[in-house]
KOLGU-4560 file (N, C-alpha, C; in nm, 3 decimals, padded with zeros to 5 digits):
<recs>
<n_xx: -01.832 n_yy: -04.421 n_zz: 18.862 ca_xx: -01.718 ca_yy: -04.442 ca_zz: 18.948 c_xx: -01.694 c_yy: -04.592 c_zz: 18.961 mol: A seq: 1 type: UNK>
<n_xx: -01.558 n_yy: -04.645 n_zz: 18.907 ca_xx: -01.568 ca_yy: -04.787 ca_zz: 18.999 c_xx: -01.524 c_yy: -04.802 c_zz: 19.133 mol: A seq: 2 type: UNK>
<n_xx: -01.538 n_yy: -04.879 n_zz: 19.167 ca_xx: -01.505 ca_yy: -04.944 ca_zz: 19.329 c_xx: -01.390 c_yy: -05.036 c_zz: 19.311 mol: A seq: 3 type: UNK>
<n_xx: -01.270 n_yy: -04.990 n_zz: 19.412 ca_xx: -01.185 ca_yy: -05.056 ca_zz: 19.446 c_xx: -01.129 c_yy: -05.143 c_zz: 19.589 mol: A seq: 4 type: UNK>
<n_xx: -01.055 n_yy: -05.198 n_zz: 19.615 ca_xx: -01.025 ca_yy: -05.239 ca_zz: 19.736 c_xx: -00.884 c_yy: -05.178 c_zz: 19.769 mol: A seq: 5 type: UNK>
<n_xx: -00.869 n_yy: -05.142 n_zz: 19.864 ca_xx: -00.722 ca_yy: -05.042 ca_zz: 19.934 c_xx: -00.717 c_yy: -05.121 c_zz: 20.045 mol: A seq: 6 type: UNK>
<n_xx: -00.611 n_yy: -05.165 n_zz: 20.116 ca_xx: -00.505 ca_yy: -05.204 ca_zz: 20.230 c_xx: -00.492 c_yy: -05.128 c_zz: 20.310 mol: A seq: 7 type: UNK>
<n_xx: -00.580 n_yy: -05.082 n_zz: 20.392 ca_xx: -00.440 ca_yy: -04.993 ca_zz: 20.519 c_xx: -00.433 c_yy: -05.024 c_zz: 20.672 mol: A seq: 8 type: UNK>
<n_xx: -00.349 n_yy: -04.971 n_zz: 20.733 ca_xx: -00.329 ca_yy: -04.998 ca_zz: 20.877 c_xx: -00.385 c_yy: -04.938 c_zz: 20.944 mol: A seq: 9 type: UNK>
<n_xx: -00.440 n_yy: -04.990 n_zz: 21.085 ca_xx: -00.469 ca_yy: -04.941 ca_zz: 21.173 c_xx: -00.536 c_yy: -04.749 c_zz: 21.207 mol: A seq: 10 type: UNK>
<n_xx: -00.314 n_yy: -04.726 n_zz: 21.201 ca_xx: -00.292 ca_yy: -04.586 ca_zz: 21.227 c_xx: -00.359 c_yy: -04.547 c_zz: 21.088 mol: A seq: 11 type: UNK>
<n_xx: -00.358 n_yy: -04.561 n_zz: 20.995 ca_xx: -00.415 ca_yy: -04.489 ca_zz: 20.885 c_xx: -00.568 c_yy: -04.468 c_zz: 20.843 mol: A seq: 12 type: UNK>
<n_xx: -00.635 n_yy: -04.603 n_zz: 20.889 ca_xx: -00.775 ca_yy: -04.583 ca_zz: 20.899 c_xx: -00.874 c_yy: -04.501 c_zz: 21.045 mol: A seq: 13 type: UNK>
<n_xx: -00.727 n_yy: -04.444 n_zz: 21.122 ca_xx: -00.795 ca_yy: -04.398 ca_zz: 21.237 c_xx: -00.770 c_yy: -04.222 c_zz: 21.195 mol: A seq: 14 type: UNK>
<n_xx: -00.645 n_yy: -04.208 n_zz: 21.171 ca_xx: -00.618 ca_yy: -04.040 ca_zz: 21.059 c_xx: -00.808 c_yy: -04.027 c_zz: 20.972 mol: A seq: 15 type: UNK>
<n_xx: -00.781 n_yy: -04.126 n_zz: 20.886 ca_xx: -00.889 ca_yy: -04.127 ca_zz: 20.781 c_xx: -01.016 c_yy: -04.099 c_zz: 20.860 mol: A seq: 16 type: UNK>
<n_xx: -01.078 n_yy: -04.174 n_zz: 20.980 ca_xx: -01.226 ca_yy: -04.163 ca_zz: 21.033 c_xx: -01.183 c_yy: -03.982 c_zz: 21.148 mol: A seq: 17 type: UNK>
<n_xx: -01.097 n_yy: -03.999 n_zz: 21.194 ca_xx: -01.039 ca_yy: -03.877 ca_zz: 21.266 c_xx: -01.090 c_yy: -03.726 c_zz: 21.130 mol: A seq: 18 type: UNK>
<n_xx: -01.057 n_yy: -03.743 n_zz: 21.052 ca_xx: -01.108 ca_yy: -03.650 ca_zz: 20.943 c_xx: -01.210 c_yy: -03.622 c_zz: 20.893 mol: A seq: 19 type: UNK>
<n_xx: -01.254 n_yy: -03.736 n_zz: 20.874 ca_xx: -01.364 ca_yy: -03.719 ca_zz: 20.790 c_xx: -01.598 c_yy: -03.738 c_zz: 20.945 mol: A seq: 20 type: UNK>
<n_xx: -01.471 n_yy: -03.782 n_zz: 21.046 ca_xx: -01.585 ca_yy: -03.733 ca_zz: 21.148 c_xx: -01.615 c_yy: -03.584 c_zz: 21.146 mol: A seq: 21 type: UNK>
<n_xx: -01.762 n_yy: -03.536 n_zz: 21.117 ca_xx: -01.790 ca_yy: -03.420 ca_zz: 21.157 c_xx: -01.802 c_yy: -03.337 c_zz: 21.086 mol: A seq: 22 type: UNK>
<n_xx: -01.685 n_yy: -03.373 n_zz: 20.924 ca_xx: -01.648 ca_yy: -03.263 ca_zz: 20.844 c_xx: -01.755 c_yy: -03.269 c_zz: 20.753 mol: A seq: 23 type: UNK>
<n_xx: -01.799 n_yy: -03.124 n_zz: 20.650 ca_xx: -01.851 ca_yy: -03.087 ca_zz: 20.596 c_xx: -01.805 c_yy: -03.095 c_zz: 20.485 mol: A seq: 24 type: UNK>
<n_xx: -01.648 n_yy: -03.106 n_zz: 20.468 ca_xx: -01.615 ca_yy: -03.131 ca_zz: 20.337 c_xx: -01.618 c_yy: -03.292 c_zz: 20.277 mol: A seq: 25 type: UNK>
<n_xx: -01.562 n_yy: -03.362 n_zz: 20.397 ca_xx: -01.572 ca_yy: -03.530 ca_zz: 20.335 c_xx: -01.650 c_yy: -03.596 c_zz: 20.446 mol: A seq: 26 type: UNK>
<n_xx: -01.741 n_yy: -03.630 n_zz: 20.299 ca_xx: -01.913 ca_yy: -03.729 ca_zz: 20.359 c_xx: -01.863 c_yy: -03.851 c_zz: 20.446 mol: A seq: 27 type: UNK>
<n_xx: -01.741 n_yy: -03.888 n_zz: 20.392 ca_xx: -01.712 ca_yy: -04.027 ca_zz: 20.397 c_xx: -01.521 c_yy: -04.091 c_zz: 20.393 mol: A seq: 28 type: UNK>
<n_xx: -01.514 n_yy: -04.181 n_zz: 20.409 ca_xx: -01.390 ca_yy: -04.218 ca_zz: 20.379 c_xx: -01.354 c_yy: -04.218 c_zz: 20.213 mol: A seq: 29 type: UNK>
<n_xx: -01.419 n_yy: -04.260 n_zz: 20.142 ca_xx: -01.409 ca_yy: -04.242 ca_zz: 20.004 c_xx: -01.381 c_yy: -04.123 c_zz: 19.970 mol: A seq: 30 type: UNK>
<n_xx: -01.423 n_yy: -04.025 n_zz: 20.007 ca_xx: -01.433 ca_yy: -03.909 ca_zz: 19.946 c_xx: -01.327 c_yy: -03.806 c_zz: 20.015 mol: A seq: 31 type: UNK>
<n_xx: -01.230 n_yy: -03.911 n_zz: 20.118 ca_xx: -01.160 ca_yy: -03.779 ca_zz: 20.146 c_xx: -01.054 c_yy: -03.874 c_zz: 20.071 mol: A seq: 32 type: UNK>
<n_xx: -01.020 n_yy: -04.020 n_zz: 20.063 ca_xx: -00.940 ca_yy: -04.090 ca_zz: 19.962 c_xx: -00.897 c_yy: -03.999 c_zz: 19.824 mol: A seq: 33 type: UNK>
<n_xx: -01.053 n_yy: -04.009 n_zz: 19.787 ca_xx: -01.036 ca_yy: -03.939 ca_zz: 19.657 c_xx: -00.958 c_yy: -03.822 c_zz: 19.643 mol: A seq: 34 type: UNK>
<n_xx: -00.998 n_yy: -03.706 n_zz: 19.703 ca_xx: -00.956 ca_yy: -03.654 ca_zz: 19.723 c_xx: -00.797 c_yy: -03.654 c_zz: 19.765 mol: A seq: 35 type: UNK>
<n_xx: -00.759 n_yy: -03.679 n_zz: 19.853 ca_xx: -00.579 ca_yy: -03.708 ca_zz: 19.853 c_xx: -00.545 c_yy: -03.732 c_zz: 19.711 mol: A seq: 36 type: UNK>
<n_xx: -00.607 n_yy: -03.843 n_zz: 19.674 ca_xx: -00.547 ca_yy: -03.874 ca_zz: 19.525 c_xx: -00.541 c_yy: -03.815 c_zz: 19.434 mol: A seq: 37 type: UNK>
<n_xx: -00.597 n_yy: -03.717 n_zz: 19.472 ca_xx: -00.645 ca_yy: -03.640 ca_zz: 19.340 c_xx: -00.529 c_yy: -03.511 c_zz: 19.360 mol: A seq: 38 type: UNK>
<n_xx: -00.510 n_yy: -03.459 n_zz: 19.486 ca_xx: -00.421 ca_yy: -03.396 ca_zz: 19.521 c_xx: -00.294 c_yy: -03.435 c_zz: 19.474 mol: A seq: 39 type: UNK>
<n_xx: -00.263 n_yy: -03.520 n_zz: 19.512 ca_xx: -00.128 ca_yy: -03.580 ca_zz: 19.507 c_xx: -00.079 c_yy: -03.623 c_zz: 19.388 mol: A seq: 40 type: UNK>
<n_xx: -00.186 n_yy: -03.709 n_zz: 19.271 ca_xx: -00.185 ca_yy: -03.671 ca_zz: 19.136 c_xx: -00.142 c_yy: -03.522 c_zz: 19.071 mol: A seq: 41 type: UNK>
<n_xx: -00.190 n_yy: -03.439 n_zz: 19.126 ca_xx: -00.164 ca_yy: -03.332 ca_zz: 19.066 c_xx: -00.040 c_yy: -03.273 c_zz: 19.106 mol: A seq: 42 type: UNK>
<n_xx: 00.020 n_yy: -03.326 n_zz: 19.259 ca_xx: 00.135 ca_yy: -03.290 ca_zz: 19.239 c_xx: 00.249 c_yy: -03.315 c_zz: 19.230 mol: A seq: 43 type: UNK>
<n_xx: 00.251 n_yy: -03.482 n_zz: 19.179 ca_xx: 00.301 ca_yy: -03.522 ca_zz: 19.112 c_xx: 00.377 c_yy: -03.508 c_zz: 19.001 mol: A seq: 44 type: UNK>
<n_xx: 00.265 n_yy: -03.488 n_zz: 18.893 ca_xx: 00.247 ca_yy: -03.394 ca_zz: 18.764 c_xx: 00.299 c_yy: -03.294 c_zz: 18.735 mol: A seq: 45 type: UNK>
<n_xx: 00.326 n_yy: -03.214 n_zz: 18.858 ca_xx: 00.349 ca_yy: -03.058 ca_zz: 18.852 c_xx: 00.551 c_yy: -03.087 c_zz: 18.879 mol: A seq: 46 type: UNK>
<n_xx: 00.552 n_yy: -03.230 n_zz: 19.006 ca_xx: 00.706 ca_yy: -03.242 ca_zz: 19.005 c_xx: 00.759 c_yy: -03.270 c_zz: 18.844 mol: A seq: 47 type: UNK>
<n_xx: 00.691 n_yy: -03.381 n_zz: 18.822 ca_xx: 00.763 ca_yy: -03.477 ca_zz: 18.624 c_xx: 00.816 c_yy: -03.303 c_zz: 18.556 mol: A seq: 48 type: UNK>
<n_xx: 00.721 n_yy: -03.204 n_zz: 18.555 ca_xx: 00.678 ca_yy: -03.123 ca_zz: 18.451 c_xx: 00.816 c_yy: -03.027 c_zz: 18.512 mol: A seq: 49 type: UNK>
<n_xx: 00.817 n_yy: -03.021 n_zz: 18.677 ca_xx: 00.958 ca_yy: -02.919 ca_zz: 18.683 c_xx: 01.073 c_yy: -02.990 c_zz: 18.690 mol: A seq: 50 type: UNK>
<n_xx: 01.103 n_yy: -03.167 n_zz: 18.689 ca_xx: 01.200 ca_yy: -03.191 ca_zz: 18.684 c_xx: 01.245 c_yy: -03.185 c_zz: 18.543 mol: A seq: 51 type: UNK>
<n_xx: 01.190 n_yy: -03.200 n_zz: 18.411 ca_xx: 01.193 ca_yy: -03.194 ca_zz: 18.289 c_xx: 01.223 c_yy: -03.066 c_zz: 18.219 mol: A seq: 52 type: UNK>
<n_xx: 01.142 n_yy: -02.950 n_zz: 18.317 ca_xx: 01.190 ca_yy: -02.836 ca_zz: 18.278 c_xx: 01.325 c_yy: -02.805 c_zz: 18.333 mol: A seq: 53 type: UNK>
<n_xx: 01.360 n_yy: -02.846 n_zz: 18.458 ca_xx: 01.469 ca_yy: -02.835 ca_zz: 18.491 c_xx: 01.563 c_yy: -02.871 c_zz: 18.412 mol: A seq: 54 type: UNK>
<n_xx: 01.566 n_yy: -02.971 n_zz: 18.371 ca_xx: 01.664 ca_yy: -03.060 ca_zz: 18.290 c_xx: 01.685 c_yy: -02.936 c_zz: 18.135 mol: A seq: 55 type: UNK>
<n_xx: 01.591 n_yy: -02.927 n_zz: 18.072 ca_xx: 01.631 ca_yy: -02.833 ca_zz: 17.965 c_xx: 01.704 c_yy: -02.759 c_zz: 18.015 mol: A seq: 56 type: UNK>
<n_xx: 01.640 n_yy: -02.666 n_zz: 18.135 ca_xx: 01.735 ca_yy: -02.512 ca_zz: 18.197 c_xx: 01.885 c_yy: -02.568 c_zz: 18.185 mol: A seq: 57 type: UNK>
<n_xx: 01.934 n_yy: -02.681 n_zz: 18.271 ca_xx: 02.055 ca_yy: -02.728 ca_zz: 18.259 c_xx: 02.140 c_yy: -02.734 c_zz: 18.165 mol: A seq: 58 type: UNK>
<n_xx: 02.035 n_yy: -02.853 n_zz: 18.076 ca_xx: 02.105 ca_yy: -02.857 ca_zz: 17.940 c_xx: 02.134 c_yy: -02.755 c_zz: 17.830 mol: A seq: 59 type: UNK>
<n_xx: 02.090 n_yy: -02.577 n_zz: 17.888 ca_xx: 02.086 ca_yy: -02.505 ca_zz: 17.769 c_xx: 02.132 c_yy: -02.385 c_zz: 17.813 mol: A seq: 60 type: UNK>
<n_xx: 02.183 n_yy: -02.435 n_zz: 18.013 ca_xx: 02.222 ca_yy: -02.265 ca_zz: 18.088 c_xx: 02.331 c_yy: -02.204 c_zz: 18.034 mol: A seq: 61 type: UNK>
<n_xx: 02.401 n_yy: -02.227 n_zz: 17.946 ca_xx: 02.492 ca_yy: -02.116 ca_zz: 17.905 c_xx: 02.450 c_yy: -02.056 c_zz: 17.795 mol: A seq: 62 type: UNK>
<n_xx: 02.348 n_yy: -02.105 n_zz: 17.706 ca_xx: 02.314 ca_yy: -02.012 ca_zz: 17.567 c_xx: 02.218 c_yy: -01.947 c_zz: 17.638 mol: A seq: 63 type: UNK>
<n_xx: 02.114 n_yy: -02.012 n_zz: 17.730 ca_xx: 02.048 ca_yy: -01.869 ca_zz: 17.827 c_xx: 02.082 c_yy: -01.761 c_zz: 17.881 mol: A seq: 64 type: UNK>
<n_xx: 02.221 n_yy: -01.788 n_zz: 17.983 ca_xx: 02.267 ca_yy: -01.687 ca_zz: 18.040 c_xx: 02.319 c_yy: -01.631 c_zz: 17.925 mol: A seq: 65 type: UNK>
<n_xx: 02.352 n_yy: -01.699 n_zz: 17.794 ca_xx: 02.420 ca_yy: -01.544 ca_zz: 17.689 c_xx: 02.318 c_yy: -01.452 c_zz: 17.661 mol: A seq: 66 type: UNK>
<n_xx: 02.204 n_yy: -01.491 n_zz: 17.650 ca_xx: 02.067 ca_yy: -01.431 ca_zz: 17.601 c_xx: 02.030 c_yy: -01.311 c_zz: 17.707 mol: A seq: 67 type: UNK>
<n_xx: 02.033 n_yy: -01.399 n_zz: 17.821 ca_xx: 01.977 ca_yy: -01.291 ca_zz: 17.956 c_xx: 02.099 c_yy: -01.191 c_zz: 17.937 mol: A seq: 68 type: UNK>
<n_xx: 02.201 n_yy: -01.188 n_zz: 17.952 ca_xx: 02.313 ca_yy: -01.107 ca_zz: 17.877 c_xx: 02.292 c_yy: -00.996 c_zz: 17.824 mol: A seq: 69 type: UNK>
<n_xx: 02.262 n_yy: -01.097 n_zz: 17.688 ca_xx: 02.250 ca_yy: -00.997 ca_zz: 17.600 c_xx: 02.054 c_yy: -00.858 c_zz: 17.608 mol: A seq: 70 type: UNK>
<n_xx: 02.012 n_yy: -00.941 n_zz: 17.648 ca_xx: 01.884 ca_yy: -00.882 ca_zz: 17.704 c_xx: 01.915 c_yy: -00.741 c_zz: 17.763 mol: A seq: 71 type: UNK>
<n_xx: 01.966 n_yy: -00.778 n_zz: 17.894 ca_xx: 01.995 ca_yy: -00.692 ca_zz: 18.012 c_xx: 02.068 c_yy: -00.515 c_zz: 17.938 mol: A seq: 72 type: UNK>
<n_xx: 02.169 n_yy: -00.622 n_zz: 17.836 ca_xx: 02.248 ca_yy: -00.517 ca_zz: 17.816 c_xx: 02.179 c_yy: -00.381 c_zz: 17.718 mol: A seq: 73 type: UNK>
<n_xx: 02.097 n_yy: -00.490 n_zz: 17.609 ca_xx: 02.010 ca_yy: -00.431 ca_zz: 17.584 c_xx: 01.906 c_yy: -00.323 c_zz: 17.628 mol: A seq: 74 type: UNK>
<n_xx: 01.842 n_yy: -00.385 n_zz: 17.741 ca_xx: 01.763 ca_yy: -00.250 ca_zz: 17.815 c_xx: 01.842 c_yy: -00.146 c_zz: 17.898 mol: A seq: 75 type: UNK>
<n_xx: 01.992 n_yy: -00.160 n_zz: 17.938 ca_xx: 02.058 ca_yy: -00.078 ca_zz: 17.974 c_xx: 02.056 c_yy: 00.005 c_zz: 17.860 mol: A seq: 76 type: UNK>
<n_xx: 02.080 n_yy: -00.005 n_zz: 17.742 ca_xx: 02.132 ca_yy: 00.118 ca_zz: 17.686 c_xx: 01.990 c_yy: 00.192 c_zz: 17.615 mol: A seq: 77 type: UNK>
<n_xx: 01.870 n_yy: 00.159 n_zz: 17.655 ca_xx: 01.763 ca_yy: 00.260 ca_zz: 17.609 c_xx: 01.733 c_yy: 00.316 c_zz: 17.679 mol: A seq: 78 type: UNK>
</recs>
């Protein structure tokens, strides 16, 4: 692991010890850090991945909706 240095205020290092007093899940301030980050990394990741998918859906919703169309119509008639 390396070691870094982080900035925060007041209100934020009192959230941070407010949490991590008592708890069983985070030993420490580090480890509930990490944690956020690691969270928030991931959902991050998960926004890039649906704004991108979004963007195709957009760029391609009318040959889709012909497809879903044609799909639908399809299982209607079996």
């Amino acid at each position: 692991m390396k070691t870094i240095a982080v900035t925060v205020d007041e209100a934020t290092l009192k959230v941070l010890d407010e949490l991590t007093e008592g708890s069983m899940r985070f030993r420490s301030r580090s480890a509930l850090v990490r944690e956020a980050l690691r969270e928030f990394g991931e959902r991050e990741r998960r926004r890039q991945i649906e704004a991108k998918d979004g963007e195709v859906f957009r760029k391609h919703r009318k040959r889709l909706a012909r497809q879903a169309r044609a799909l639908i119509s399809e299982q209607a008639r079996s």
